[in-house]
N, C-alpha and C positions, 0 to 999 in steps of 0.2 A: 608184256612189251608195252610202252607207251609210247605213240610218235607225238611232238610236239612241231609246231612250225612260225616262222616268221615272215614278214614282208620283205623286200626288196625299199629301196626308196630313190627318190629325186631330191635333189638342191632346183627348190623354184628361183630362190635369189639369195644371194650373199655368200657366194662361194670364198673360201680364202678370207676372207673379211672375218669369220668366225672363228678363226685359229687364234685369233687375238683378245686379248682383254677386254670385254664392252663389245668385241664385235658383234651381230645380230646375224641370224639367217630365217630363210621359211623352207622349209625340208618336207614331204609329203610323202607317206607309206601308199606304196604302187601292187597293182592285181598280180604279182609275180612273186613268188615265193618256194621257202627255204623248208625243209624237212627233215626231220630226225629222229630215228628210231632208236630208244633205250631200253635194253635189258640190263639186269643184274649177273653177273657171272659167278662161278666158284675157286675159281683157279687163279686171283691173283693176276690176272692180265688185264689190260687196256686191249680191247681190238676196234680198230677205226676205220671203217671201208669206205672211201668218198671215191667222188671222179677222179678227184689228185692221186688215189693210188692205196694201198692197205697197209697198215701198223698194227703190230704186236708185239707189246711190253709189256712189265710187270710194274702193277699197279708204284710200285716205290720210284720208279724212273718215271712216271708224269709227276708224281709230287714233287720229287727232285727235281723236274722241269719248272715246275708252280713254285718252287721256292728261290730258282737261280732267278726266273722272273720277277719276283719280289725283291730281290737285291738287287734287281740292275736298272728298276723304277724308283727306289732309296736311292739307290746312285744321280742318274738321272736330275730326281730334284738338286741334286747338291749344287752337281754342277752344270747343266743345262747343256748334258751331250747325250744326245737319244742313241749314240751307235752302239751299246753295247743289245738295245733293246731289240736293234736290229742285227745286229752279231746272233743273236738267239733265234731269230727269225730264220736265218738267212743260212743257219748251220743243221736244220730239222732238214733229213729228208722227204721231197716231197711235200712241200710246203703244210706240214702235219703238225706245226707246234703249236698252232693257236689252240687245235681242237685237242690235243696231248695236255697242254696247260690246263685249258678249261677243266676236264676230265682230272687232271690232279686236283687241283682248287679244290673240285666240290669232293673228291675224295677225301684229301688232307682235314677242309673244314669239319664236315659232315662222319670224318671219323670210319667211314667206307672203305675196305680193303679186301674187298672180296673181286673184286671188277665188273666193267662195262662192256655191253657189247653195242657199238655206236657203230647205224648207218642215216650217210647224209645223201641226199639229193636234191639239191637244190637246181630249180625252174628260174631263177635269177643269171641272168650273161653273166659270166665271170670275167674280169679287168674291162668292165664298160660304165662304172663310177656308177654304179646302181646300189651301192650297200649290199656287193655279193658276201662278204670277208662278216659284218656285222649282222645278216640276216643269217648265216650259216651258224656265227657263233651265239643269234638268241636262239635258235631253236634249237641246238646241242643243248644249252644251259637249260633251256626252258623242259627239253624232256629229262634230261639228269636229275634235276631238282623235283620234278614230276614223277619220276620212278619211286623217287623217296621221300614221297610226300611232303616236299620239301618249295613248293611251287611258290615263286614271290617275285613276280615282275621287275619290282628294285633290286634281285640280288644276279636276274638275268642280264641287268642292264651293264650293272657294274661287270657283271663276265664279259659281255659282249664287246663292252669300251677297252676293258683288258686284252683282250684278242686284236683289236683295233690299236693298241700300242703295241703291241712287240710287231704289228705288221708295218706302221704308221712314226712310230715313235713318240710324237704327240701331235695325237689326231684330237679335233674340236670339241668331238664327242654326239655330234649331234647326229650322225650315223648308226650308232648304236641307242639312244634314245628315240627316231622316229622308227625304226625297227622292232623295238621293243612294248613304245605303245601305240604307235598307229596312229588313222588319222592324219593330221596337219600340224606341224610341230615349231613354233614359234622360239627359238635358241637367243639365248644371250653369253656370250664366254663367261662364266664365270656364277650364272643365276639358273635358279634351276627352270627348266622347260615349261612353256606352258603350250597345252594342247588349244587351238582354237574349235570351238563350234561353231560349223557355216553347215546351218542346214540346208544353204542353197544346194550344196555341192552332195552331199546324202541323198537331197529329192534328185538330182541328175544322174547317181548314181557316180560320182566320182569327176574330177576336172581332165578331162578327154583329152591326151596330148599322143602329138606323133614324136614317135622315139627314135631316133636314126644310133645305127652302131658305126662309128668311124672307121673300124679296126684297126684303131692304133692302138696297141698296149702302154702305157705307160704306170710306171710305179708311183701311188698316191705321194709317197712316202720324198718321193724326188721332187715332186710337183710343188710340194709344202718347203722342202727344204729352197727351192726355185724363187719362189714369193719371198720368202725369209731373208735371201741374200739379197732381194730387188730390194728391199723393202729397206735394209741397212745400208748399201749404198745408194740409194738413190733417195733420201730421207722426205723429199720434195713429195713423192708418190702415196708416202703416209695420209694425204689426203682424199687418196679414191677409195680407202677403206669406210671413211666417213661420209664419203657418196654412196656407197653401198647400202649402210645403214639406215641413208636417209630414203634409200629406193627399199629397205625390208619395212621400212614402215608405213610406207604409203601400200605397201605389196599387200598388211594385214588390210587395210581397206580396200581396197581393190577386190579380194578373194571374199571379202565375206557379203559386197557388194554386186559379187558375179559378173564384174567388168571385167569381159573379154579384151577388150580394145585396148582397155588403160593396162593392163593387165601386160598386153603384147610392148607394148611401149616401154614400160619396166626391165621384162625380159631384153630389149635389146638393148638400152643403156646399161644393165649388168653387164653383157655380153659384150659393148665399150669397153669399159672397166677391166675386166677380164682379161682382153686385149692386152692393151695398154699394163698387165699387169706380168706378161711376157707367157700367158697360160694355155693361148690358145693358137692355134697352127692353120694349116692351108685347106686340109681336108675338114677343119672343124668349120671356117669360115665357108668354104663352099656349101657346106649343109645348109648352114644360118642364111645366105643368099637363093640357095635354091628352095627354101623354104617360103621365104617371104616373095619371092616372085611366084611361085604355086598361091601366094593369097593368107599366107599367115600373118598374125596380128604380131608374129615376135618367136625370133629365135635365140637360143643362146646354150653353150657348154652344159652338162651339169655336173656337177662334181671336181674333180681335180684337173682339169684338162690336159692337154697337150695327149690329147685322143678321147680315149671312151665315147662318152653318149652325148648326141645333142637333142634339146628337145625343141618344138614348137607349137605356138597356141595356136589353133583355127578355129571356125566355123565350123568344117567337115575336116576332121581332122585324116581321115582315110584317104581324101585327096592328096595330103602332101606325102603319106604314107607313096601311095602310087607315085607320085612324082622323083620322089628318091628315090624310089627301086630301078626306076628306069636311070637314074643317073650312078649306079652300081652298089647302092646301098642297102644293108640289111636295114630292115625298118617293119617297124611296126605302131600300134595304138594302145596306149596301157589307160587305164584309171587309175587316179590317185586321189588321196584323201579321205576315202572312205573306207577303204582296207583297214579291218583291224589288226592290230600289233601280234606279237607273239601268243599263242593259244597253242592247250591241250587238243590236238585232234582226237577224234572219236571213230569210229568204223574204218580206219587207214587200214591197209593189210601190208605185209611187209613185200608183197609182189610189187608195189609199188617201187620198192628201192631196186 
């Protein structure tokens, strides 16, 4: 048995701005993470046991899942309509096809037809824009590949962003890249990733943010298509993308200068931005206000809005934690930035799953 696992992640800034060509973000891998245990099997089945529920199929029905998915991403490009990728999505029972897909890919690739036996447990909130969907699908990848000595961070990544489309349709990608390799992950649409080093943030032990959960569900997937139609008719709006940008680059200063303050300031004109870009809602806003009158330097969304998670920067970031709980919020303190990415775990036992 191998269990392999991933991080969780945050959007510190430039959410929606990076779905686009040129757009920028800074993305951080967070102390919450994703679990996967791989065996090899002999009988030709896939078996998938997660919180979402169990599967059992034969090894040729995931590849045949991994290949209609390959058709309807060649489609996709032609014509710039993601619904069949969510047709696929959306027809799995049990939201099991990303991990059925994955599991065919690397059987199809890798020539494997004996089967898996995959269990997941992921410590990541599920539908609260933390990279539950991309942290779940590197660490399936990461341990498949690992069973079969087959272990290569770039080909977890490319699973992971894969999983991330048939959920997404066309997601940024930068989800499945800070997941993948941890850290602090500086995105540009179109360029490949670069990790920053801020030793500030290693010697602290991580950038200390309170995390409120909204409990609003909302599908990423709507959230993207939401921006996309603002964004076409209202052509005028195409400019707060390039505000955005101009706030992710001052954000790399900021972060590796260890400015709190400038830092908060950031976070809430994103969180302007955001607004104004029709993403974020009444209970999101109430977070971000009751945050900043608890004494935060800045709040704001992260992820796709219109629910999931808000974050904020403090001093004592446990204060504002207490402060939202009392205002009926799950909430909590995570670390980011110093989490590393997807990794081989070592002594796990499968009581854990």
């Amino acid at each position: 048995m191998v269990v392999a696992s991933a991080p969780g992640k945050v959007i510190l800034f430039g959410e929606h701005g990076v779905v686009y060509k040129g757009g920028k973000a800074i993305a951080a891998a967070i102390n919450q993470r994703s679990y996967a245990s791989v065996e090899r099997r002999g009988d030709g089945h896939v078996l998938i046991q997660s919180d979402l529920g169990i599967s059992r199929e034969p090894v040729d029905k995931a590849v045949g899942l991994a290949n209609e998915f390959d058709s309807a991403v060649e489609a996709s490009r032609k014509t710039g309509d993601y619904a069949p990728l969510r047709s696929l999505y959306e027809s799995e029972p049990m939201r099991l096809g990303p991990a059925k897909m994955i599991a065919g890919r690397v059987a199809r690739d890798e020539k494997v037809y004996d089967g898996f036996t995959i269990h997941i447990n992921t410590r990541v909130p599920s539908g609260c824009h933390r990279g539950t969907s991309s942290s779940v699908g590197a660490a399936e990848a990461g341990g498949l590949l690992a069973c079969l000595d087959r272990f290569d961070v770039r080909r977890v990544d490319e699973l992971a962003y894969a999983a991330d489309r048939m959920i997404v349709g066309s997601p940024s990608g930068i989800d499945s890249t800070v997941v993948t390799y941890g850290g602090v992950v500086t995105f540009t649409k179109g360029e490949e990733p670069k990790q920053m080093n801020i030793p500030s943030l290693h010697a602290n032990g991580g950038l200390h943010l309170a995390v409120a959960d909204t409990g609003v569900r909302v599908d990423t997937g709507k959230m993207v298509a939401l921006v996309r139609r603002t964004l076409n008719e209202r052509p005028e709006k195409g400019r707060l993308i390039g505000e955005m940008n101009r706030i992710v680059e001052e954000g790399v200063d900021v972060l590796k200068s260890y400015d709190l303050s400038r830092a908060g300031l950031l976070m809430n004109h994103n969180q302007w931005i955001l607004r104004s870009l029709g993403v974020s809602i009444p209970r999101i806003e109430d977070a971000c206000s009751i945050a900043l009158r608890a004494g935060a330097y800045g709040a704001k969304l992260t992820g796709a809005g219109g629910g999931g998670s808000v974050i904020a920067l403090a001093e004592h970031p446990e204060r504002i934690v207490e402060t939202w709980r009392t205002h009926g919020f799950d909430a909590d303190v995570v670390a980011c930035g110093a989490e590393n990415g997807v990794r081989v775990e070592n002594g796990l036992r499968r009581s854990m799953f």
